[in-house]
C-alpha positions in Angstrom: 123.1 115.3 190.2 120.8 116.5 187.5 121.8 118.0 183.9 120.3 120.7 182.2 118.4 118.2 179.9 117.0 115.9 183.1 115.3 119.4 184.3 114.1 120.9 180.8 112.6 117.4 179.0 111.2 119.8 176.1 110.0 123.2 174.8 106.1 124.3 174.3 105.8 124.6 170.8 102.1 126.5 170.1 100.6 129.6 169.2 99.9 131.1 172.4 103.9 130.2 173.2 105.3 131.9 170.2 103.4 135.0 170.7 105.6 135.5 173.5 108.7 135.2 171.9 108.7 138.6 171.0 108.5 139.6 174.7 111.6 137.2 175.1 109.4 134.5 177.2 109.8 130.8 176.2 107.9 128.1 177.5 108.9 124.3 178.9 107.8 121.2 179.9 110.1 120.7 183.2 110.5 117.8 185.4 107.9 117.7 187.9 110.7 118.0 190.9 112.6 121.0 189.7 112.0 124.1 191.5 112.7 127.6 190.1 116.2 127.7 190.8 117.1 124.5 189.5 115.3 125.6 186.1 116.7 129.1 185.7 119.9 127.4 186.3 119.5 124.9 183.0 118.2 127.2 180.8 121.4 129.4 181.5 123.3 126.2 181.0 121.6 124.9 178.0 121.5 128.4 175.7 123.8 130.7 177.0 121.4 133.1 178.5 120.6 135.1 181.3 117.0 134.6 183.1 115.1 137.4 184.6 112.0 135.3 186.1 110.9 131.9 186.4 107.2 131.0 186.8 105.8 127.8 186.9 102.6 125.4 187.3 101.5 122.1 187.8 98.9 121.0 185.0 97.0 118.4 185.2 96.2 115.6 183.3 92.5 115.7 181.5 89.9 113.0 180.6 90.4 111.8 177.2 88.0 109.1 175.5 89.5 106.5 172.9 86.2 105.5 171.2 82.7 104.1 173.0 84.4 102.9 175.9 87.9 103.0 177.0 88.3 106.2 179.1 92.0 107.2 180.1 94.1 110.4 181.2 96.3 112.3 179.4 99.9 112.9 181.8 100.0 115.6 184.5 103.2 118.0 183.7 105.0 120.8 185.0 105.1 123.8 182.7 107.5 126.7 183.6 107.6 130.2 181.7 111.1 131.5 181.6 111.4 135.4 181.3 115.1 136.6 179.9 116.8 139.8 180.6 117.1 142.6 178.2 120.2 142.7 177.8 120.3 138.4 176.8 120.3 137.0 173.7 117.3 135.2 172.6 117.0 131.4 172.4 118.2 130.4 168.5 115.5 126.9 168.9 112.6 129.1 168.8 113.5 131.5 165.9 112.4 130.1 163.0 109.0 128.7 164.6 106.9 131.8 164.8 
């Protein structure tokens, strides 16, 4: 059986992310098995919230050069958007980022 922290491996820490903290929507790198459920599940679990809406997508890994020659990918991940209710709390982690 999965924990919380084998489904969420980290959080999305950019600009684009943070702007959307305000709207109470926080952003994940998930393991590329989970499904919706499982996910709304460990973020309850992990912070002590309640999710409105999951959404997530599958994004793929890009062509990255390392110098002249050697070509490689970077890793395909699953990103999910997690949406709480208004009446939650918000997530203490991502307070003191924006």
């Amino acid at each position: 059986m999965k924990t919380a922290y084998d489904i969420l491996l980290k959080p999305v820490i950019t600009e684009q992310a943070m702007e959307q903290g305000d709207l109470k929507k926080y952003v994940f790198i998930v393991a590329r098995d989970a499904n919706k459920i499982e996910i709304r599940k460990a973020v309850e679990e992990a912070f002590g919230v309640k999710v409105a809406k999951v959404t997530t997508t599958h994004v793929r890994g890009k062509q990255r050069r390392n110098g002249a020659y050697p070509a490689g990918t970077t890793a395909a991940r699953k990103k999910a958007v997690v949406r709480l209710t208004e009446d939650s709390k918000t997530i203490e982690f991502f307070e003191g980022m924006v």
